[in-house]
PASE-108818 format. One line per 8 residues: number of its first residue (from 1); their letters; for each residue x, y, z of N, C-alpha, C. Coordinates in steps of 0.02 Angstrom, whole numbers. Each point is the difference from the previous one (the first is absolute). Layout:
NUM> a> X Y Z X Y Z X Y Z | ...
END
This chain:
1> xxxxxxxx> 785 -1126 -1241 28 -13 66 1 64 42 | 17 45 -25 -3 73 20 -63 24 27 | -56 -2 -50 -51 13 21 -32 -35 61 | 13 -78 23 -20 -28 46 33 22 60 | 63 25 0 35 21 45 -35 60 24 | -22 35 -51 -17 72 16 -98 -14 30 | -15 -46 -30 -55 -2 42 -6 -52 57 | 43 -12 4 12 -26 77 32 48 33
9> xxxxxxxx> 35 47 2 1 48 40 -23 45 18 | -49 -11 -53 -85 44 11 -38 -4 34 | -19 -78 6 -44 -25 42 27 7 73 | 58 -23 11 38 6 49 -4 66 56 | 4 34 -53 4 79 31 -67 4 24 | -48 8 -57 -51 2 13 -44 -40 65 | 29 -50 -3 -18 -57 67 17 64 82 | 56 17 -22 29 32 68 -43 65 23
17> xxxxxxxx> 0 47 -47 -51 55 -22 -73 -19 38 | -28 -41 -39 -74 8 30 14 -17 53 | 37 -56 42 5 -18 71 -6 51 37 | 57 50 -3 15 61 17 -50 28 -2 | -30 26 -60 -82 37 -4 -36 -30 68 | -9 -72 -4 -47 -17 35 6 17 87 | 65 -7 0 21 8 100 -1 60 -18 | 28 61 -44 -26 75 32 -91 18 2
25> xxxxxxxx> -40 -29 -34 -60 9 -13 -25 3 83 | 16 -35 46 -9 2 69 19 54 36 | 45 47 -36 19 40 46 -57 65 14 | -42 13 -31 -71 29 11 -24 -5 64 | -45 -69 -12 -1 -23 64 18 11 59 | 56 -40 7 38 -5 50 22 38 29 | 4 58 -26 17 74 28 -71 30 34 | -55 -12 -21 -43 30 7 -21 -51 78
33> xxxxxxxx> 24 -60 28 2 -22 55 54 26 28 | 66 15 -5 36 53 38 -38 70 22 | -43 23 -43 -1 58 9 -86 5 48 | -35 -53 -23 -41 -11 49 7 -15 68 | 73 -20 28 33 -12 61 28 58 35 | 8 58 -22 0 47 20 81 33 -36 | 42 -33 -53 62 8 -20 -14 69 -53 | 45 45 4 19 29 -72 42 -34 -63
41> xxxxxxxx> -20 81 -50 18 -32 -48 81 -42 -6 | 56 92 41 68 -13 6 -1 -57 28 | -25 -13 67 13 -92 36 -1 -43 -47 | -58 -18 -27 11 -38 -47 46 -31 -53 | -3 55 -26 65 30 -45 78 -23 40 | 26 19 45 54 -10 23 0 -79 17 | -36 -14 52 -1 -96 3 -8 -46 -66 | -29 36 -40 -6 -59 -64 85 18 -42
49> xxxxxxxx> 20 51 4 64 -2 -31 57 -27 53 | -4 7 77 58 -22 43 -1 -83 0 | -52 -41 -2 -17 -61 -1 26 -22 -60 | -31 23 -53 17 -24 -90 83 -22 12 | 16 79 0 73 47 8 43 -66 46 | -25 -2 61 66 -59 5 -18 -69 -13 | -72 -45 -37 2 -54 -38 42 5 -57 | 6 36 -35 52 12 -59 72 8 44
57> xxxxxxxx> 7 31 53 73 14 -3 24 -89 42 | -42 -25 34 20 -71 16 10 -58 -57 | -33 16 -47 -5 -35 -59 49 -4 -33 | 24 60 -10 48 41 -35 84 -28 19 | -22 -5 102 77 -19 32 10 -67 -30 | -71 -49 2 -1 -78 3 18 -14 -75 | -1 44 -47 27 -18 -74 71 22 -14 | 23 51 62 62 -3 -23 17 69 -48
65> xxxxxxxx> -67 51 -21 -10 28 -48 -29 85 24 | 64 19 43 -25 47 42 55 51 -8 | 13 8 -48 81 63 -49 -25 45 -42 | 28 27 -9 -30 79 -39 85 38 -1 | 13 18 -57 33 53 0 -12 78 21 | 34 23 5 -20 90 59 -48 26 -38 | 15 12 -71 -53 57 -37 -53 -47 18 | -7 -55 -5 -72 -22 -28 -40 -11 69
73> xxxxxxxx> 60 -10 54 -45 -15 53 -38 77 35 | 48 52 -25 -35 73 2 -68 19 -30 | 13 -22 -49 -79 1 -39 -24 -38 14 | -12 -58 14 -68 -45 32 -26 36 78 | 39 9 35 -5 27 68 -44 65 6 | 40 26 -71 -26 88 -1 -89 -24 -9 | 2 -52 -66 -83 -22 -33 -26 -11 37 | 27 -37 49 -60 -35 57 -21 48 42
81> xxxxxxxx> 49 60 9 -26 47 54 -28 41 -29 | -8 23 -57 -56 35 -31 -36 -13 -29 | -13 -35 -69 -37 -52 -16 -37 -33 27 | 17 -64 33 -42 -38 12 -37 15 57 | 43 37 27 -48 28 76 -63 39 -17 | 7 46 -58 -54 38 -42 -46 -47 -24 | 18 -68 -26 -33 -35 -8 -50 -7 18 | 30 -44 72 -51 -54 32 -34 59 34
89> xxxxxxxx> 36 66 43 -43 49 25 -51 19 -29 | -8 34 -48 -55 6 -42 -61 -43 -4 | 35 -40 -32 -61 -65 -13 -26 -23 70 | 18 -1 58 -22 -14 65 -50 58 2 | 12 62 -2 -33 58 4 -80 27 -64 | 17 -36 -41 -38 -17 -42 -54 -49 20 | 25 -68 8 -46 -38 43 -45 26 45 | 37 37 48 -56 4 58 -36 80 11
97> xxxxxxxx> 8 35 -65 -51 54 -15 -32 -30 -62 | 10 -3 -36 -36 -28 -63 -42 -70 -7 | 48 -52 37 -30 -65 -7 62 -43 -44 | -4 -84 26 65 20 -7 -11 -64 -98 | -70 9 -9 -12 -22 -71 2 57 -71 | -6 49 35 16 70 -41 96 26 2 | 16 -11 60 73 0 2 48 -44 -24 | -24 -77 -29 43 -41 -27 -7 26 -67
105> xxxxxxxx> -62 22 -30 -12 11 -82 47 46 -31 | -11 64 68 36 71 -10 87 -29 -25 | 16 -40 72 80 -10 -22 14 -45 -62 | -46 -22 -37 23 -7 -92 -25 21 -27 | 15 78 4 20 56 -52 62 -27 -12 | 39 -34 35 63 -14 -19 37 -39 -72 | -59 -28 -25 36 -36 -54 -4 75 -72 | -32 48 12 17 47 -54 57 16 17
113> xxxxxxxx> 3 48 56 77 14 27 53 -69 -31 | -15 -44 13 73 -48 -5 -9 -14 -84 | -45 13 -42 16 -5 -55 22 55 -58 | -12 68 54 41 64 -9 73 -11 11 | 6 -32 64 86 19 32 41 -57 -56 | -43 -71 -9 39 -39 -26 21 2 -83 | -31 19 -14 29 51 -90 31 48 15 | -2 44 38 54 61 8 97 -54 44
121> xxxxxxxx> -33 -20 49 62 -31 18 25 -84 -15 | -31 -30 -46 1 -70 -22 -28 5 -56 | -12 52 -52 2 -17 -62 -41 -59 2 | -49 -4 30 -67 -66 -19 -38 35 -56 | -23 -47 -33 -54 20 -55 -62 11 20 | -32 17 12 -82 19 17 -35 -38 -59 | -5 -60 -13 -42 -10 -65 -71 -3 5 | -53 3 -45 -81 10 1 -29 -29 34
129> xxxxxxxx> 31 -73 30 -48 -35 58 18 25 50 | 38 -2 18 50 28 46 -50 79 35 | 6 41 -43 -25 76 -20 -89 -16 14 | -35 -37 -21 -65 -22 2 -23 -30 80 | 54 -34 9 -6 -24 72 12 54 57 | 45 32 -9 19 67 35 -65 30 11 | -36 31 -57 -52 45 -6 -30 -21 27 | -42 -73 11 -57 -29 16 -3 12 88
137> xxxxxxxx> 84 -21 28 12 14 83 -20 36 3 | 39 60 -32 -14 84 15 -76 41 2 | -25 -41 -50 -73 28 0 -43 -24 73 | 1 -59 -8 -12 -28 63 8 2 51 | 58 60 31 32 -4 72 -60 66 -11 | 14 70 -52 -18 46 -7 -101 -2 29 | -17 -25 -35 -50 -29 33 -30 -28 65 | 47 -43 11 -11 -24 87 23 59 42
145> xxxxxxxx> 45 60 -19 7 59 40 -33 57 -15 | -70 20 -69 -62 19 8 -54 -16 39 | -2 -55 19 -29 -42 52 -14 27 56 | 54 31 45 1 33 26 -1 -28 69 | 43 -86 -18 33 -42 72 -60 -41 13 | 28 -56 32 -39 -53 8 -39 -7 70 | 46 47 56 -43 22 56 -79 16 18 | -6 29 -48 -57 51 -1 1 61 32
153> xxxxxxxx> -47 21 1 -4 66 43 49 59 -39 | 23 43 30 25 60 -36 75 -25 -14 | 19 17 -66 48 -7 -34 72 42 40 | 54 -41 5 74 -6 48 41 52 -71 | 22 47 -10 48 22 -36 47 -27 26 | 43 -12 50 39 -20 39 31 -70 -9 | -75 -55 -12 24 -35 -23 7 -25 -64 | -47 20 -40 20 -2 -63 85 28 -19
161> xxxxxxxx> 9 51 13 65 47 -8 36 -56 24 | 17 -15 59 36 -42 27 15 -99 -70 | -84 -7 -1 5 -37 -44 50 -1 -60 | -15 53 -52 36 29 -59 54 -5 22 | 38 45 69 58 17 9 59 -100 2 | -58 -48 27 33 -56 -1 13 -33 -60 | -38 24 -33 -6 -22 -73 64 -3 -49 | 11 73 20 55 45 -38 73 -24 26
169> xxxxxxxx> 3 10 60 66 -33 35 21 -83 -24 | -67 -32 29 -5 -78 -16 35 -1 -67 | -10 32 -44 17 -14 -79 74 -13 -3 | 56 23 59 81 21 -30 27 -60 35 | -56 -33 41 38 -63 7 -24 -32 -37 | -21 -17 -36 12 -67 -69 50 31 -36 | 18 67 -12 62 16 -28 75 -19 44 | -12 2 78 56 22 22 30 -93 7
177> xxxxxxxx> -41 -28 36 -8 -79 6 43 -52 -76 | -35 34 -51 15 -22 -67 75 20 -3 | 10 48 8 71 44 -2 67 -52 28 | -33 -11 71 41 -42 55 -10 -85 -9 | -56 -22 -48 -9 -84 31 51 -24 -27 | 56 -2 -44 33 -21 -33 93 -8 32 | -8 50 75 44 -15 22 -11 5 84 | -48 -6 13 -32 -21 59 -53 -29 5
185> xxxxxxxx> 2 -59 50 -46 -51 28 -66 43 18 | -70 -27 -4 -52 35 -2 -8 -9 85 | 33 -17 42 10 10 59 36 34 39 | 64 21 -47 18 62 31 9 71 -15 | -55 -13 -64 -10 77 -31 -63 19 57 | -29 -48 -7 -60 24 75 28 12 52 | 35 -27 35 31 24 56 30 48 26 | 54 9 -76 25 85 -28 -49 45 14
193> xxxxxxxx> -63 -3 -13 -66 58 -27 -34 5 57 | -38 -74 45 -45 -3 41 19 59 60 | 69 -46 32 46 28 53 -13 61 25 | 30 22 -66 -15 64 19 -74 66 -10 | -54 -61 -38 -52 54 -8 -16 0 87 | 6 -75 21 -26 0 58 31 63 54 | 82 3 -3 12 56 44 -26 65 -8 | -28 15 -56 -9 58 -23 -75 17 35
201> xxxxxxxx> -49 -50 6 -54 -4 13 8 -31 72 | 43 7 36 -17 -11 75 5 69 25 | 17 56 -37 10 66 23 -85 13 11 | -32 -30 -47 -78 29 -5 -57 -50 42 | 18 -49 16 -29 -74 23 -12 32 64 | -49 -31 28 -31 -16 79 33 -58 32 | 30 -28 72 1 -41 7 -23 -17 57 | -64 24 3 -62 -18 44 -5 -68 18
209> xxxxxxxx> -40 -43 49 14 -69 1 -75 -22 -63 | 20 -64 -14 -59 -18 -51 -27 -67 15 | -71 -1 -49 -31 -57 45 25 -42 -35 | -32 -68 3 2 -80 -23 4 20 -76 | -62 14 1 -29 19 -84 70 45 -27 | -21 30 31 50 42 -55 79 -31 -12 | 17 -30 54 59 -37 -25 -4 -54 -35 | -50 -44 -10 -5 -53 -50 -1 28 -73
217> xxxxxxxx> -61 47 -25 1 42 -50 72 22 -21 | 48 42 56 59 41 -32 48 -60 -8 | -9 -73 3 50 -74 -15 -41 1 -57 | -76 -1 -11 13 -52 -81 24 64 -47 | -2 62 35 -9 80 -48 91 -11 -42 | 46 -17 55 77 0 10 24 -58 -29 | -29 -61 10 27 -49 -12 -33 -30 -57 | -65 -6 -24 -29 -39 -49 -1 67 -62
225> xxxxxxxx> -28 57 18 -27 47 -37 57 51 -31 | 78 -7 26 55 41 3 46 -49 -25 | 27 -56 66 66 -34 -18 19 -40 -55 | -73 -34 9 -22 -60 -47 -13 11 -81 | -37 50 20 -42 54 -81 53 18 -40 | 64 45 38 58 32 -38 35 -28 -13 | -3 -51 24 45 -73 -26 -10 -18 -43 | -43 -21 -4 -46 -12 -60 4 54 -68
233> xxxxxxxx> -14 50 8 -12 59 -29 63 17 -37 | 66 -12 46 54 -6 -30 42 -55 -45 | -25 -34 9 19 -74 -37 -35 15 -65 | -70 28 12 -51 4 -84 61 65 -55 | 27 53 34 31 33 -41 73 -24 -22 | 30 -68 20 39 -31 -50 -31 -34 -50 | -46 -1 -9 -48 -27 -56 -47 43 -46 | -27 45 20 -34 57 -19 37 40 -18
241> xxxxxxxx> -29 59 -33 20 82 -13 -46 35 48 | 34 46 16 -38 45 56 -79 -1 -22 | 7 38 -56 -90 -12 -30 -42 -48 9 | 31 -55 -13 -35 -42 12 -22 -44 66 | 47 21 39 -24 4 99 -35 26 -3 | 14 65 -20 -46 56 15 -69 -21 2 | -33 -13 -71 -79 -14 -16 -4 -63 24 | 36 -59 9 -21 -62 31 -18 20 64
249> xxxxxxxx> 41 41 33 -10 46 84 -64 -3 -8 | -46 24 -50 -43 38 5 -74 -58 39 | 19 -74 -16 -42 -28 66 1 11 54 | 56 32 29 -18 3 90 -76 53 4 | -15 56 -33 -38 34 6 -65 -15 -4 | -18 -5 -56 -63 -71 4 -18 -57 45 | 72 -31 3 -20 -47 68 -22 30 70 | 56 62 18 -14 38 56 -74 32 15
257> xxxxxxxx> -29 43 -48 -57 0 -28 -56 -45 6 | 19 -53 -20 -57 -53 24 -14 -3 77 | 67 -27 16 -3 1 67 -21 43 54 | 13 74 0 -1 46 32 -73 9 -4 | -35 4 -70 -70 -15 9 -40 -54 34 | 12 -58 -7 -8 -42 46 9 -31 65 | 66 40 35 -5 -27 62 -4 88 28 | -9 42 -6 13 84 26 -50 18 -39
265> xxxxxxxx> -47 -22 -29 -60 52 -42 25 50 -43 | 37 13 -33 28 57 -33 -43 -19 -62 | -3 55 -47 -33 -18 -59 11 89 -35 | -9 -34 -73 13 53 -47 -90 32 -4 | 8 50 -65 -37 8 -29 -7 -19 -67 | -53 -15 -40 19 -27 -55 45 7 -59 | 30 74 -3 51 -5 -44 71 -2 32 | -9 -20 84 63 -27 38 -5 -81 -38
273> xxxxxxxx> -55 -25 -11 7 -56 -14 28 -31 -45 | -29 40 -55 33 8 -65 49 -5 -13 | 48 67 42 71 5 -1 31 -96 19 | -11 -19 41 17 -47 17 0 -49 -55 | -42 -10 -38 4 -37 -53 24 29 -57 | 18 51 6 53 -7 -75 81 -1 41 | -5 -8 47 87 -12 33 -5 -78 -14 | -70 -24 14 12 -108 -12 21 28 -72
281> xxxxxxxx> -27 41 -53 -8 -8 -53 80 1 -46 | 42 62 70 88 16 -31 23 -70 10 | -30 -49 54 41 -54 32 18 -54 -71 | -76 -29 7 -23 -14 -77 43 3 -76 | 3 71 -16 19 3 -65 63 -18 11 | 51 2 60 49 11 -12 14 -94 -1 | -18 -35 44 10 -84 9 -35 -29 -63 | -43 47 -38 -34 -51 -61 67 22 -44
289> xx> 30 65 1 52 -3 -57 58 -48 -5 | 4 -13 85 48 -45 -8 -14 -68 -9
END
């Protein structure tokens, strides 16, 4: 009975997870039509978190589920304004020097990081599939960033760096999220976080006027690719272990990847390609174990 329980909350999670994978896999894209409209990276960046930022905090009023005690509401506030703003900044900035199919890969470096932080601060076990699946990402991101970006033309330090740097950050929220889902609604831990990455990033934002395009793009970027996704994303880690978000995560990149090659021409080189298939390959070992 146990065991059915436990794999129904597997699947479950897992159900939420890839969803999530799948609406961030767009955010490549979609940025790369902001940025073809004439937007920066910070713009970007700031409207996709002020939009998200108050779908969660309306959500949040309409459930009733919008309390926090002082310490904790200090630390979400503090996370969102450094953290996540580092986040999404980065990875915007990544996108639009690098490409933004080389910048989704870069930001999962994160499941090593989270399977470092989560044995040091959650005492998780790292076991051999687990450890095997890890390696396989890692080799594979390592690879798609020999590559040397999906752009072409001369290689972005800038954005690669930027890439890595999202990677690394990205990782402390599956720790910090995990920390909090247990006594906050996955609507108003976002709201806690978004809020304020967004204020942090209107210091750096343009608020130039913008066209059609670019405002349809920065709605599905905010609302399908952000509100919807982390919703999602958060619901999978009452079901999951960080780790195991983590490498299920690891479809948005591949999907993004596909896409970015196909509707933006981006394309690897062949051992970018490679890389790509041993990240299907971490996805894989880890859903056949279960």
């Amino acid at each position: 009975m146990k065991a059915d329980l436990s794999r129904r909350g597997f699947l479950i999670g897992a159900t939420y997870c890839v969803l999530a994978a799948l609406a961030w896999a767009i955010i490549g894209p979609i940025s790369r039509v902001c940025f073809a409209e004439g937007m920066d990276p910070a713009s970007v960046a700031f409207w996709r978190m002020a939009v998200s930022g108050m779908c969660f905090l309306v959500h949040a009023l309409l459930r009733g589920g919008l309390k926090a005690s002082g310490r904790d509401f200090v630390s979400m506030v503090l996370f969102g304004a450094v953290n996540v703003s580092l986040v999404i900044l980065s990875l915007q900035i990544s996108i639009q020097k690098s490409g933004g199919a080389i910048a989704t890969i870069l930001m999962f470096t994160a499941p090593a990081w989270v399977a470092l932080f989560s044995r040091i601060l959650f005492h998780e076990t790292i076991s051999s599939v687990k450890l095997a699946a890890l390696t396989l990402a890692m080799i594979g991101t390592t690879l798609v960033c020999l590559s040397g970006g999906s752009l072409g033309g001369e290689v972005s330090y800038v954005g690669i760096g930027c890439g890595l740097l999202s990677g690394f950050t990205y990782a402390f929220q599956f720790l910090f999220f995990t920390w909090y889902k247990d006594r906050y609604s996955t609507q108003a831990l976002f709201a806690f976080t978004f809020i304020p990455a967004a204020v942090v990033l209107s210091f750096f934002a343009s608020f130039n006027g913008m066209t059609l395009h670019a405002a349809a793009a920065l709605f599905v970027l905010s609302v399908v690719s952000t509100y919807v996704s982390y919703f999602w994303y958060g619901q999978s880690l009452r079901y999951l272990s960080p780790v195991q978000a983590a490498i299920l995560g690891n479809l948005e990149p591949v999907v993004s990847t596909l896409l970015c090659w196909w509707i933006w021409n981006e394309n690897f080189s062949f051992i970018g390609w490679v890389g790509c298939a041993l990240v299907i390959g971490s996805v894989l070992l880890l859903t056949a174990r279960r």
